[in-house]
mmJSON file of the N, C-alpha and C atoms, coordinates in Angstrom:
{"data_MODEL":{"atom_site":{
"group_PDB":["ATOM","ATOM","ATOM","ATOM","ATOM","ATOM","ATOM","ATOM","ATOM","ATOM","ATOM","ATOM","ATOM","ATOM","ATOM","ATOM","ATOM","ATOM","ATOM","ATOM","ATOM","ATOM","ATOM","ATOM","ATOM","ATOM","ATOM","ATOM","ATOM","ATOM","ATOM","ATOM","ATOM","ATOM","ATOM","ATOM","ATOM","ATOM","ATOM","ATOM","ATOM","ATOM","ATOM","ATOM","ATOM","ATOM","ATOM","ATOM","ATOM","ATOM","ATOM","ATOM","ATOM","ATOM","ATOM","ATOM","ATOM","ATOM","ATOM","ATOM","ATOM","ATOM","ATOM","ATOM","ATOM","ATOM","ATOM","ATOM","ATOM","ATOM","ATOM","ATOM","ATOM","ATOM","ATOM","ATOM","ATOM","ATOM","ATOM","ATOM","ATOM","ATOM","ATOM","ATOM","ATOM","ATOM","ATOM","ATOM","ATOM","ATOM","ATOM","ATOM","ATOM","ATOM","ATOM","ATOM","ATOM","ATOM","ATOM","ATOM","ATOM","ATOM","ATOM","ATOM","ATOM","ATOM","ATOM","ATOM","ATOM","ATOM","ATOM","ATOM","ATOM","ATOM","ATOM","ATOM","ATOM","ATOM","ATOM","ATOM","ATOM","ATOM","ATOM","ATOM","ATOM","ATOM","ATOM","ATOM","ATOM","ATOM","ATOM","ATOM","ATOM","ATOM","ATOM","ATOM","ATOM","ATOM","ATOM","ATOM","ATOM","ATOM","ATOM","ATOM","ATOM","ATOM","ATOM","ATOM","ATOM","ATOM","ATOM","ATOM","ATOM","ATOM","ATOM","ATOM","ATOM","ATOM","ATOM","ATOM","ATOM","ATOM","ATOM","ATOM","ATOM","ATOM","ATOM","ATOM","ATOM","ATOM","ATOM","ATOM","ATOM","ATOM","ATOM","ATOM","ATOM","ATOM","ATOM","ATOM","ATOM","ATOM","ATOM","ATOM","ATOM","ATOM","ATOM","ATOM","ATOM","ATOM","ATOM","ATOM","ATOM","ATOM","ATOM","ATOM","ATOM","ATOM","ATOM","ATOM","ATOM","ATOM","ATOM","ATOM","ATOM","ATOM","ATOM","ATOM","ATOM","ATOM","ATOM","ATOM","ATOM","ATOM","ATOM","ATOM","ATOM","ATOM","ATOM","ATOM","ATOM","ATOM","ATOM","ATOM","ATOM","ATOM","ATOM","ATOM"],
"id":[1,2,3,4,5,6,7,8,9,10,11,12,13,14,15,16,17,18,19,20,21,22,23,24,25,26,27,28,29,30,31,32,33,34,35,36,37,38,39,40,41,42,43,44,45,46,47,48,49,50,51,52,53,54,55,56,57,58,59,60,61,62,63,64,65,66,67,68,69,70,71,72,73,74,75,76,77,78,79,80,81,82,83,84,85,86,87,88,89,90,91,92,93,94,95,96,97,98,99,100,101,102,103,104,105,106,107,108,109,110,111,112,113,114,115,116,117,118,119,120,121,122,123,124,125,126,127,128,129,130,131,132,133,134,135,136,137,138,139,140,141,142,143,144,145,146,147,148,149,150,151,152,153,154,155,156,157,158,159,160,161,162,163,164,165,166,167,168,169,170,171,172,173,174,175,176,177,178,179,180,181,182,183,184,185,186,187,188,189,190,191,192,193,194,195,196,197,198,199,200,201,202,203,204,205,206,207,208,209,210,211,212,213,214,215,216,217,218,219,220,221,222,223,224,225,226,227,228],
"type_symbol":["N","C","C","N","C","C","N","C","C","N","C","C","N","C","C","N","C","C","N","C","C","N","C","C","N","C","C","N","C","C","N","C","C","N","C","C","N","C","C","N","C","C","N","C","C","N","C","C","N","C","C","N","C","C","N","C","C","N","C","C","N","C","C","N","C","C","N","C","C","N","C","C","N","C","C","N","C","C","N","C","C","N","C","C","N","C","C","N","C","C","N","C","C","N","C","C","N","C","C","N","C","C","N","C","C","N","C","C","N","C","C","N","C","C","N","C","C","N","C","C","N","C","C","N","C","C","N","C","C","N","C","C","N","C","C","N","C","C","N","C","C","N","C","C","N","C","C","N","C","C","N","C","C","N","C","C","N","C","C","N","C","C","N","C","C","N","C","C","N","C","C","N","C","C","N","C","C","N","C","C","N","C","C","N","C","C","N","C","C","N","C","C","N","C","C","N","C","C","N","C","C","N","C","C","N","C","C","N","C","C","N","C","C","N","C","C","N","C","C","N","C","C","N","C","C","N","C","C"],
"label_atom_id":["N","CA","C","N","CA","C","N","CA","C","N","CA","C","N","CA","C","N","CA","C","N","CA","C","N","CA","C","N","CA","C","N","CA","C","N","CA","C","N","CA","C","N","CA","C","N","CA","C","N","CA","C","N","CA","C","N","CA","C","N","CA","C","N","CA","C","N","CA","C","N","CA","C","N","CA","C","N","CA","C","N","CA","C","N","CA","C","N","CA","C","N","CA","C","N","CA","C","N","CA","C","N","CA","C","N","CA","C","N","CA","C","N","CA","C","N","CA","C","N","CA","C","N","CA","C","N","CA","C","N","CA","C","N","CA","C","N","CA","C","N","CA","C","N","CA","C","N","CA","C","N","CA","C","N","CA","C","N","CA","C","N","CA","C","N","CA","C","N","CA","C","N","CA","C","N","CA","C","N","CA","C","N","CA","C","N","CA","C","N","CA","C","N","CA","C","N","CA","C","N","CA","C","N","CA","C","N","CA","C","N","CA","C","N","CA","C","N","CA","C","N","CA","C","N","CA","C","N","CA","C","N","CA","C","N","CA","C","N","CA","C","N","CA","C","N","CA","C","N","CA","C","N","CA","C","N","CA","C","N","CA","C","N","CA","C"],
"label_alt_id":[null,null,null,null,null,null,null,null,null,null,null,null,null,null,null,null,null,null,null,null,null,null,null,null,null,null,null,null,null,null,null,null,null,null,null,null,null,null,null,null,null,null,null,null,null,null,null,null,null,null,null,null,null,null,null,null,null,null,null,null,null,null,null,null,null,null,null,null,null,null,null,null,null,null,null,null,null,null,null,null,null,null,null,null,null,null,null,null,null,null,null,null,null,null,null,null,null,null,null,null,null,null,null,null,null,null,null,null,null,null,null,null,null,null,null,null,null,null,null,null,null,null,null,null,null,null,null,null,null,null,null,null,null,null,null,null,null,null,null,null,null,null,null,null,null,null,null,null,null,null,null,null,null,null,null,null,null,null,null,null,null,null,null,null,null,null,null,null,null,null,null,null,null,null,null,null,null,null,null,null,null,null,null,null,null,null,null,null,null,null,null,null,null,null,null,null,null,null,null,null,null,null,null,null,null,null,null,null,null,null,null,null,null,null,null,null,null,null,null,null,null,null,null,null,null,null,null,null],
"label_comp_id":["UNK","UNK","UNK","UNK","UNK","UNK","UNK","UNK","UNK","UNK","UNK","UNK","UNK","UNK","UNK","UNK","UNK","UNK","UNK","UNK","UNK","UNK","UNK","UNK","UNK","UNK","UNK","UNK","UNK","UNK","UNK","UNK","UNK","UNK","UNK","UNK","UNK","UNK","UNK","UNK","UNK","UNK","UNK","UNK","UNK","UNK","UNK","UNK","UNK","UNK","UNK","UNK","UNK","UNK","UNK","UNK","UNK","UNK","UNK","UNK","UNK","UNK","UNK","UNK","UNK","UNK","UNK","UNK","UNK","UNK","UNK","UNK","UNK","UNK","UNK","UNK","UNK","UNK","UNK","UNK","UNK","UNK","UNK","UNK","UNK","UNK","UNK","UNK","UNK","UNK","UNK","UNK","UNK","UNK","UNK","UNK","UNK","UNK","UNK","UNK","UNK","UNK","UNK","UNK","UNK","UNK","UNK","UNK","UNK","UNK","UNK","UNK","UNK","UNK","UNK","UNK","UNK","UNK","UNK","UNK","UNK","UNK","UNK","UNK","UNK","UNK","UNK","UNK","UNK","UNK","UNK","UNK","UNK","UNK","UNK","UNK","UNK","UNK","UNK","UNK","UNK","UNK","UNK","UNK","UNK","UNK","UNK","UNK","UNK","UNK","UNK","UNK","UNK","UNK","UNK","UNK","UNK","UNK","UNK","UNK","UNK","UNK","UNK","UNK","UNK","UNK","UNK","UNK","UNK","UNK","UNK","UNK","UNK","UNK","UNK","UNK","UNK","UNK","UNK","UNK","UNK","UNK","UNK","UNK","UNK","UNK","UNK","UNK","UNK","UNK","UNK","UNK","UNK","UNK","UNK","UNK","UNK","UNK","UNK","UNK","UNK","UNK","UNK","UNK","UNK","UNK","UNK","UNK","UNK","UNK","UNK","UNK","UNK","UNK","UNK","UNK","UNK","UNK","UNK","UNK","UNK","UNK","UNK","UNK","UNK","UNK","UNK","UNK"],
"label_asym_id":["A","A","A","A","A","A","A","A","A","A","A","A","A","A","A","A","A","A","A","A","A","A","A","A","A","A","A","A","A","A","A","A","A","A","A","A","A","A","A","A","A","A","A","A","A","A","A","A","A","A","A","A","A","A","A","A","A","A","A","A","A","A","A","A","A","A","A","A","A","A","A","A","A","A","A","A","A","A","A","A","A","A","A","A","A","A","A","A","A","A","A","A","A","A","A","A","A","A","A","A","A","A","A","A","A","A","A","A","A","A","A","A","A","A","A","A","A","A","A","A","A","A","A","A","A","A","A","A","A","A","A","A","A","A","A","A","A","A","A","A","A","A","A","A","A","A","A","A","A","A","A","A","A","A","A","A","A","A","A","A","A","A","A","A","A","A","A","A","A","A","A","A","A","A","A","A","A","A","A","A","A","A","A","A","A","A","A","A","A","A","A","A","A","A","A","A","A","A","A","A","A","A","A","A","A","A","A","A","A","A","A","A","A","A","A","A","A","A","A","A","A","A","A","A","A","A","A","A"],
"label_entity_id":["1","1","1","1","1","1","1","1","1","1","1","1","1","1","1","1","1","1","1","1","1","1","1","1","1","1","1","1","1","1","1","1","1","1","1","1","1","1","1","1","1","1","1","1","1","1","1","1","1","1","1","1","1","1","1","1","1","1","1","1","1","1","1","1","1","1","1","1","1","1","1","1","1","1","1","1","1","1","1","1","1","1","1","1","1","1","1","1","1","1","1","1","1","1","1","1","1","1","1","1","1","1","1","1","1","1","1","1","1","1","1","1","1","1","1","1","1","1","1","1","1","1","1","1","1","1","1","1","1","1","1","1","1","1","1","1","1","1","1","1","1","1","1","1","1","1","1","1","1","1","1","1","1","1","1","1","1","1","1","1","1","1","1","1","1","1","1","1","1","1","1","1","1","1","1","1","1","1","1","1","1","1","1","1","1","1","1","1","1","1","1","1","1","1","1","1","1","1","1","1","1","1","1","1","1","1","1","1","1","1","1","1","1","1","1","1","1","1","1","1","1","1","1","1","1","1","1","1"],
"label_seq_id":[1,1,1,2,2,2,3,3,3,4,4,4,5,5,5,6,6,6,7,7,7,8,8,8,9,9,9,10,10,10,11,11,11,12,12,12,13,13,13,14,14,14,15,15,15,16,16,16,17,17,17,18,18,18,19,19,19,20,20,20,21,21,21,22,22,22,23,23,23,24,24,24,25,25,25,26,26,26,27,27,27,28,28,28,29,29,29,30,30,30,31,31,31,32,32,32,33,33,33,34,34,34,35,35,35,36,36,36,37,37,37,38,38,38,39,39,39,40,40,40,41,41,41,42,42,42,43,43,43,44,44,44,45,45,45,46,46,46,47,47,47,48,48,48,49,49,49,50,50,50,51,51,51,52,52,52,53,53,53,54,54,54,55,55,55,56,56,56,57,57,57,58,58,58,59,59,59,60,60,60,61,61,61,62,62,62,63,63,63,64,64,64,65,65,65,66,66,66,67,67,67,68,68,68,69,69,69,70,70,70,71,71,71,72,72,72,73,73,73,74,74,74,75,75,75,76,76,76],
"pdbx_PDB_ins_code":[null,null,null,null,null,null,null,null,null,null,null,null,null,null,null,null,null,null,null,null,null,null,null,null,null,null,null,null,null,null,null,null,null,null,null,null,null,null,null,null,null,null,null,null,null,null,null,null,null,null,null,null,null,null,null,null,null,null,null,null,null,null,null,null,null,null,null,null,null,null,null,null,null,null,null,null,null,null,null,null,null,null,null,null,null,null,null,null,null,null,null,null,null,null,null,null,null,null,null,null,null,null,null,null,null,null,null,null,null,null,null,null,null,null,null,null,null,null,null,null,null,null,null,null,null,null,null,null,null,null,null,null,null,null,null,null,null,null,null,null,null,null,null,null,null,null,null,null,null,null,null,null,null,null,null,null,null,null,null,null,null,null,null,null,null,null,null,null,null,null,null,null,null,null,null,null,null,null,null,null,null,null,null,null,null,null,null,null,null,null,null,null,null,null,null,null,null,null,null,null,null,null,null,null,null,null,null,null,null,null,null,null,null,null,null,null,null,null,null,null,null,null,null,null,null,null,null,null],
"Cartn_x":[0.855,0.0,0.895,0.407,1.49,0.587,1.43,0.779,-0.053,-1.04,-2.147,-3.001,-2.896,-3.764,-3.828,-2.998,-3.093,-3.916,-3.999,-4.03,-6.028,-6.551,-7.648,-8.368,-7.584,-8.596,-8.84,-7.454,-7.645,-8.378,-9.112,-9.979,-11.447,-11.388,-12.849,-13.286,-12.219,-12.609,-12.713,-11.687,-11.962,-12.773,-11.905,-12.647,-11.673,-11.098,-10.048,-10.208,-11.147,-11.353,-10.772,-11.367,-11.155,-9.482,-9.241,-7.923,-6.896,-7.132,-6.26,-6.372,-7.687,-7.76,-6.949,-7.151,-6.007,-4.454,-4.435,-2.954,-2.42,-3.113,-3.26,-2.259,-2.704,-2.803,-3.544,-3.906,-4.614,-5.067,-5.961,-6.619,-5.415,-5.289,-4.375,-3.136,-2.576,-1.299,-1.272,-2.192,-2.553,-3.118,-3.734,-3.965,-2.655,-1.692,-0.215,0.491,-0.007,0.766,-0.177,-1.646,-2.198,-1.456,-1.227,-1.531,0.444,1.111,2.429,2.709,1.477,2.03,3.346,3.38,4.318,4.398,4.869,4.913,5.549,5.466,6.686,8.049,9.082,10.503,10.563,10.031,10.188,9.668,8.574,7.996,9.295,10.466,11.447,12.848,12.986,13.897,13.505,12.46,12.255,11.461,11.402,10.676,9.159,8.506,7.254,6.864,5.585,5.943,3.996,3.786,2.331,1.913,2.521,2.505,2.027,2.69,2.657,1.099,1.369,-0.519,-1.762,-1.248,-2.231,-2.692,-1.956,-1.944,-2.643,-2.058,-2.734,-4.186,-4.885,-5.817,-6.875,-6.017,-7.013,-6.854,-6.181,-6.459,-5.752,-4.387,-3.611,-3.874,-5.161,-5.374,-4.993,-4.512,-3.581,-2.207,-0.833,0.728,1.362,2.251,3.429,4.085,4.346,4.425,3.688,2.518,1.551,1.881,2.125,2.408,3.771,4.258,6.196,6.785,6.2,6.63,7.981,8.519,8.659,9.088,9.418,9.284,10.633,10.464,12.123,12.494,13.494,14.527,13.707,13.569,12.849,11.654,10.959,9.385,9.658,10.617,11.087,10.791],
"Cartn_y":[-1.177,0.0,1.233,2.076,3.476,4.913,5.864,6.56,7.238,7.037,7.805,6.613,5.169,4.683,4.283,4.554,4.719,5.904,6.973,8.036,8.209,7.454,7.317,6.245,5.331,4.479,5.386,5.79,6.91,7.654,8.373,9.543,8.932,7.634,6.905,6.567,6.497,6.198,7.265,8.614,9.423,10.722,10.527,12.138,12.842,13.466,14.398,14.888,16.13,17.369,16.801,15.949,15.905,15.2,14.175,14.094,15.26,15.652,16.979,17.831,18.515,19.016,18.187,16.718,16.635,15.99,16.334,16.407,17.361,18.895,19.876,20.305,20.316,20.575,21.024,21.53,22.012,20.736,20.733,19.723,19.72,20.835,21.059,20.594,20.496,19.625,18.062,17.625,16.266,16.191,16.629,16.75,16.722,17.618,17.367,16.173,15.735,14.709,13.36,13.476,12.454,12.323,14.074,14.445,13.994,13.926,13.808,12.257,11.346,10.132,9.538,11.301,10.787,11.791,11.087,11.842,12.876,14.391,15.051,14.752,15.439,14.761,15.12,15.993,15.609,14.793,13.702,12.357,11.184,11.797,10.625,11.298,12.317,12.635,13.027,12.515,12.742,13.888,15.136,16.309,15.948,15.385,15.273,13.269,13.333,11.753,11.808,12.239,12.373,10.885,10.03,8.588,7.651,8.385,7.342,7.707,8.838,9.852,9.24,8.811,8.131,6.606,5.845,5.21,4.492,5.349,5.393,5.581,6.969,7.241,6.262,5.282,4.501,2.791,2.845,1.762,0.653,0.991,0.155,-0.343,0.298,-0.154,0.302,1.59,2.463,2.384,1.56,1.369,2.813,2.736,3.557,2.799,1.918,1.141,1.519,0.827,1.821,3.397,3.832,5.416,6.039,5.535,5.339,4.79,3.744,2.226,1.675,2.266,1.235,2.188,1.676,2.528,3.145,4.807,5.604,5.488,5.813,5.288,6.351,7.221,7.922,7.301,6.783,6.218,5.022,4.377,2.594,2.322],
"Cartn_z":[0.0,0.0,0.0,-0.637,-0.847,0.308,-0.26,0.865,0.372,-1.041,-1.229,-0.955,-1.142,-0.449,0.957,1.964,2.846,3.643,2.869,2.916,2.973,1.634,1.219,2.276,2.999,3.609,5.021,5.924,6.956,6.824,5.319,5.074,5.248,4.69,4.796,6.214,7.197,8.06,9.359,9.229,10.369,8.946,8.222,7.486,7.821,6.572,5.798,7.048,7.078,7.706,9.085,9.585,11.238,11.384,10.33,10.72,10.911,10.096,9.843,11.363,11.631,12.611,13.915,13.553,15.512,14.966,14.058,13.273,13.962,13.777,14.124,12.678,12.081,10.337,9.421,8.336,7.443,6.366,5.7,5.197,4.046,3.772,1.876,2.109,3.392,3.452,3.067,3.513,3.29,1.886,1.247,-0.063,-1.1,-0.561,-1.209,-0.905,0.29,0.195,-0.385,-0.661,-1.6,-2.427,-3.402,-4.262,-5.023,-4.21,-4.559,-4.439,-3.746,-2.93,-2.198,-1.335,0.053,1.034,2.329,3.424,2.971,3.786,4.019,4.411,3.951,4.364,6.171,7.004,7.936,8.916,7.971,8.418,8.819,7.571,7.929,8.82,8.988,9.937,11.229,11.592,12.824,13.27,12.949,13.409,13.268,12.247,12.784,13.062,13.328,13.478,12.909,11.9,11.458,11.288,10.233,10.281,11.722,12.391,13.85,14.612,14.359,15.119,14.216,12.909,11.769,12.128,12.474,12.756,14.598,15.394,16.368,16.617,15.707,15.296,14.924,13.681,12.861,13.714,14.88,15.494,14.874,13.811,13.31,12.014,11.815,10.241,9.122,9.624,8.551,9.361,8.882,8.823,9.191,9.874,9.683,7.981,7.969,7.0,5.668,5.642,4.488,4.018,5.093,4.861,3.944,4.948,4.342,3.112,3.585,3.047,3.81,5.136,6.423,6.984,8.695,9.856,9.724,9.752,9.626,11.193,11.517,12.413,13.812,13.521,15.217,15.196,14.496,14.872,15.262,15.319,15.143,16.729],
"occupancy":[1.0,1.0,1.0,1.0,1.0,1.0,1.0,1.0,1.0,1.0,1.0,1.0,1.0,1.0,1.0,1.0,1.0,1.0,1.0,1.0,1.0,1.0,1.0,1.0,1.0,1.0,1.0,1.0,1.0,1.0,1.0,1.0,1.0,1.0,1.0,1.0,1.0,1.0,1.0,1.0,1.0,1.0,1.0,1.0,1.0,1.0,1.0,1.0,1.0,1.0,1.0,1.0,1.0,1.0,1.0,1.0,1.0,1.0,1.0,1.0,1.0,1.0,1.0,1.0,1.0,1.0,1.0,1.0,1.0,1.0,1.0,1.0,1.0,1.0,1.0,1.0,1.0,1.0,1.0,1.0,1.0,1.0,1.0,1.0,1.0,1.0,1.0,1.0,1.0,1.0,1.0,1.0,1.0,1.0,1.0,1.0,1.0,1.0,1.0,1.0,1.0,1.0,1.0,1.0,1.0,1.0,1.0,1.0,1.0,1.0,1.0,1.0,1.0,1.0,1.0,1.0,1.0,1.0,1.0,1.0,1.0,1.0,1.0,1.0,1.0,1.0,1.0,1.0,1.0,1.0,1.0,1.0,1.0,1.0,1.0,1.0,1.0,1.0,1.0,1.0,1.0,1.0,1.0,1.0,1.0,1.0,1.0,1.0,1.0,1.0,1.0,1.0,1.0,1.0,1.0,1.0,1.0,1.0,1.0,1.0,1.0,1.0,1.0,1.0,1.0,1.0,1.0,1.0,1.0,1.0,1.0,1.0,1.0,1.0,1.0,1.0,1.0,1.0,1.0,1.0,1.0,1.0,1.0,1.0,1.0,1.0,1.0,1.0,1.0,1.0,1.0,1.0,1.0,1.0,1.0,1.0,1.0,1.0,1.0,1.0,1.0,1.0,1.0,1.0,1.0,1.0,1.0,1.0,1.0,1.0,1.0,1.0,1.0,1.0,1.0,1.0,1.0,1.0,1.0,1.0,1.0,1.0,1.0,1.0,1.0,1.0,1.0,1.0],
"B_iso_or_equiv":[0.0,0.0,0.0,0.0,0.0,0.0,0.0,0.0,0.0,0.0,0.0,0.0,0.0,0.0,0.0,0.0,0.0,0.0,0.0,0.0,0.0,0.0,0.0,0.0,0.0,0.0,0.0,0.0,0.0,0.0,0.0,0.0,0.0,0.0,0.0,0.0,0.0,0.0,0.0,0.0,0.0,0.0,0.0,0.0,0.0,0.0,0.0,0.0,0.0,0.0,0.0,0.0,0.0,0.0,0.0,0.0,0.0,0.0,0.0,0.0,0.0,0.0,0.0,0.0,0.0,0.0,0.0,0.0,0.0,0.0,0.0,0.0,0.0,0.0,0.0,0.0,0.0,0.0,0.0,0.0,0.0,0.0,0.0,0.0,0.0,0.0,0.0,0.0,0.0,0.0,0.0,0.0,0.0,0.0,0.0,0.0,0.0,0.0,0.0,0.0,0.0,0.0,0.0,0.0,0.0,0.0,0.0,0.0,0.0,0.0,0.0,0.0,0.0,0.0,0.0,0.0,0.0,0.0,0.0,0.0,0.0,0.0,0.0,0.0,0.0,0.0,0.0,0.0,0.0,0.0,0.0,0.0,0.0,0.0,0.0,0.0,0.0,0.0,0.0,0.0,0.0,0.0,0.0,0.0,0.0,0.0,0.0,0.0,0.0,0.0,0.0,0.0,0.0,0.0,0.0,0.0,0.0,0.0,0.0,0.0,0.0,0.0,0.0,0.0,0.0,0.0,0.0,0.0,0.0,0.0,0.0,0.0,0.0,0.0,0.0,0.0,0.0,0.0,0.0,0.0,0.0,0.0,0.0,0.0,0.0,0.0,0.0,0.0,0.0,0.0,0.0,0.0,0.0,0.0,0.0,0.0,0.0,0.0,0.0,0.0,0.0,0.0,0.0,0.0,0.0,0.0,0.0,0.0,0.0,0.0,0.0,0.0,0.0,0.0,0.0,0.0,0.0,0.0,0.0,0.0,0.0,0.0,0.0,0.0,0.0,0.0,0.0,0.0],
"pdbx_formal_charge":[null,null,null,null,null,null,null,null,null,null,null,null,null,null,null,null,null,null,null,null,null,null,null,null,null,null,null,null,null,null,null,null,null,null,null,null,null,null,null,null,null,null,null,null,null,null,null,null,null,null,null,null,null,null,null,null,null,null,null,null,null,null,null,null,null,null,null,null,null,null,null,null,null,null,null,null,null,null,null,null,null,null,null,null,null,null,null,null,null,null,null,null,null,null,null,null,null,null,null,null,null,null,null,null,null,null,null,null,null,null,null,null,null,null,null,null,null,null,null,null,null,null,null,null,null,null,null,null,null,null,null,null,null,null,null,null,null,null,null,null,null,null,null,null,null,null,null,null,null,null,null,null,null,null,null,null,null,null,null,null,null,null,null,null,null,null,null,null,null,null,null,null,null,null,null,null,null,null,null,null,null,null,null,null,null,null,null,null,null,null,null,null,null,null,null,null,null,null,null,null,null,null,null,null,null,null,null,null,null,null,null,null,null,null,null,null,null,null,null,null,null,null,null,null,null,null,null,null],
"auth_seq_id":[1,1,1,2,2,2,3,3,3,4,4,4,5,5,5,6,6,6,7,7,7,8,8,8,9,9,9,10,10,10,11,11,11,12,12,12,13,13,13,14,14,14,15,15,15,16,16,16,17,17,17,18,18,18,19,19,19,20,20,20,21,21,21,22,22,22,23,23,23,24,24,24,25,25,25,26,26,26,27,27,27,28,28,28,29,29,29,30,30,30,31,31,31,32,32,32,33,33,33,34,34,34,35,35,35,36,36,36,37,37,37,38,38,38,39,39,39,40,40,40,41,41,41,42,42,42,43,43,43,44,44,44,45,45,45,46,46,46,47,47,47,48,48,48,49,49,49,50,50,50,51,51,51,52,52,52,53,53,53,54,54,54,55,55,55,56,56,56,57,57,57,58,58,58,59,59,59,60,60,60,61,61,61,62,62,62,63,63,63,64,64,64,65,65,65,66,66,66,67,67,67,68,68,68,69,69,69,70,70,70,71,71,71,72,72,72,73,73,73,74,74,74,75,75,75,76,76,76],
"auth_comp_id":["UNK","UNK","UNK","UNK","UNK","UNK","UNK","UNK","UNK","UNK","UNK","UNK","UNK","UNK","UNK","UNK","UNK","UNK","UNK","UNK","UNK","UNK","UNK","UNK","UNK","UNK","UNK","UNK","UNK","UNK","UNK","UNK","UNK","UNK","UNK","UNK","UNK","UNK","UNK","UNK","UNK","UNK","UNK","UNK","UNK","UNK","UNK","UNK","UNK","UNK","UNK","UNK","UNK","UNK","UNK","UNK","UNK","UNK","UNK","UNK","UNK","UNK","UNK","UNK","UNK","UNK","UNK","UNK","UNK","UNK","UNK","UNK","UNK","UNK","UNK","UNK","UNK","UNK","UNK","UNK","UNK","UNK","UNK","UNK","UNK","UNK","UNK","UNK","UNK","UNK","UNK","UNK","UNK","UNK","UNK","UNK","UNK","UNK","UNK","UNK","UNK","UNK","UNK","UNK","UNK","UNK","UNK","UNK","UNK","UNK","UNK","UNK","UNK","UNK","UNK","UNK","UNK","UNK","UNK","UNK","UNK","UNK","UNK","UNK","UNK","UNK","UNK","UNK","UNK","UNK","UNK","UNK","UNK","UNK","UNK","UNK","UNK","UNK","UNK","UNK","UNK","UNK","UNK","UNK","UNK","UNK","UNK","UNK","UNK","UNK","UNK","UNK","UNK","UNK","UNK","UNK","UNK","UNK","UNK","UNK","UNK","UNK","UNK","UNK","UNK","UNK","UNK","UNK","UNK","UNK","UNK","UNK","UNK","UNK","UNK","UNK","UNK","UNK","UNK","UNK","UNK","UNK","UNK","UNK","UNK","UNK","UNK","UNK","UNK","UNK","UNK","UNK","UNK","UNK","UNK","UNK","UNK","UNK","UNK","UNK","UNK","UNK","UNK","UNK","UNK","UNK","UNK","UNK","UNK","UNK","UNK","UNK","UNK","UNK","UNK","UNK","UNK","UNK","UNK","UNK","UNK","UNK","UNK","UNK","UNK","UNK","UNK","UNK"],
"auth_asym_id":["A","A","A","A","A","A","A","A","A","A","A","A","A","A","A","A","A","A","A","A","A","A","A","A","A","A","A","A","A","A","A","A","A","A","A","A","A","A","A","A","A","A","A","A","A","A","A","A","A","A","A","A","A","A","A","A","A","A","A","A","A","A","A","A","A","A","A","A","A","A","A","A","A","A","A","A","A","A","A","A","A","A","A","A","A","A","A","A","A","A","A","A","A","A","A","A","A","A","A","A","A","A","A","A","A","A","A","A","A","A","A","A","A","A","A","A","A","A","A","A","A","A","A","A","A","A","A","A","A","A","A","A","A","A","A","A","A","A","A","A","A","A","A","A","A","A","A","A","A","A","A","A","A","A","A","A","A","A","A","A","A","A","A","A","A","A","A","A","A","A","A","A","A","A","A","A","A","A","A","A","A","A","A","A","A","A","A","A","A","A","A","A","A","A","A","A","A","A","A","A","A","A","A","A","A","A","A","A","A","A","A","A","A","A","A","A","A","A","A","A","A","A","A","A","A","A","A","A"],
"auth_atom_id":["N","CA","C","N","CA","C","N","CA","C","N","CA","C","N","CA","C","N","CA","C","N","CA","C","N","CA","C","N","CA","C","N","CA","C","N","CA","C","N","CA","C","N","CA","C","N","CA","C","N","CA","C","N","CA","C","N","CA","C","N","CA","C","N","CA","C","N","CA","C","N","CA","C","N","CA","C","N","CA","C","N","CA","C","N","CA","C","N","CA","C","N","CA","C","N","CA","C","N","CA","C","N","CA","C","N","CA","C","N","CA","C","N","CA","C","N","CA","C","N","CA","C","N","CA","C","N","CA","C","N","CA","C","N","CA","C","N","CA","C","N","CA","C","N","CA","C","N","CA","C","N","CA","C","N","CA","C","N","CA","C","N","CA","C","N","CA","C","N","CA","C","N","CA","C","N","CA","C","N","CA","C","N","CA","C","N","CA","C","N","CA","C","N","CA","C","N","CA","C","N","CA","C","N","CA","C","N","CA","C","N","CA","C","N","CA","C","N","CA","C","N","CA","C","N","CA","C","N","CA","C","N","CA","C","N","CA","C","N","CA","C","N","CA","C","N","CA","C","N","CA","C","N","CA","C","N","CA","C","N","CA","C","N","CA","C"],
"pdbx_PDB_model_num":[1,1,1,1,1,1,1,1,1,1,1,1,1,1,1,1,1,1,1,1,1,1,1,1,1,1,1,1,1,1,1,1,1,1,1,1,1,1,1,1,1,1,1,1,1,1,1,1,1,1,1,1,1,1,1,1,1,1,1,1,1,1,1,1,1,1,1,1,1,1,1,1,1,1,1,1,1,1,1,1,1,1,1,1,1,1,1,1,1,1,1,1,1,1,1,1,1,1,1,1,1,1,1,1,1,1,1,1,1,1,1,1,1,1,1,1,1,1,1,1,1,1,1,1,1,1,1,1,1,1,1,1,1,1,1,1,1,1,1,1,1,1,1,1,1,1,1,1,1,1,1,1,1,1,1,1,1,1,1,1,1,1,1,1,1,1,1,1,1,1,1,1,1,1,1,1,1,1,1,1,1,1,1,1,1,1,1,1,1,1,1,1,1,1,1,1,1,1,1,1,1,1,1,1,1,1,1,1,1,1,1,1,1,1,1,1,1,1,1,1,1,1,1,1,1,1,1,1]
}}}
């Protein structure tokens, strides 16, 4: 799974809008990153850990994995 479909099942299940809000993010960020199919680069160096909050969120059904495509070294 890549990270626009990762991206698309998290949306089906909390809704764009509200993920975003306890991201504490803007909806259009996440749209770029549909829209590019990938995290931001500071998903993998550590400064943010959005993947991991996604995941927690969706109760494990959406990957750090799925997101990435595997766990970067501060989320590990």
């Amino acid at each position: 799974m890549g990270t626009r479909a990762g991206l698309d099942k998290a949306f089906k299940m909390i809704g764009k809008t509200k993920l975003a809000a306890k991201l504490g993010i803007s909806y259009q960020s996440m749209d770029r990153w549909h829209d590019y199919d990938e995290m931001p680069c500071t998903e993998y160096n550590g400064k943010t850990m959005y993947s991991k909050q996604i995941e927690e969120l969706t109760g494990g059904q959406v990957t750090i994995v799925d997101l990435c495509g595997f766990v970067p070294p501060p989320q590990a």
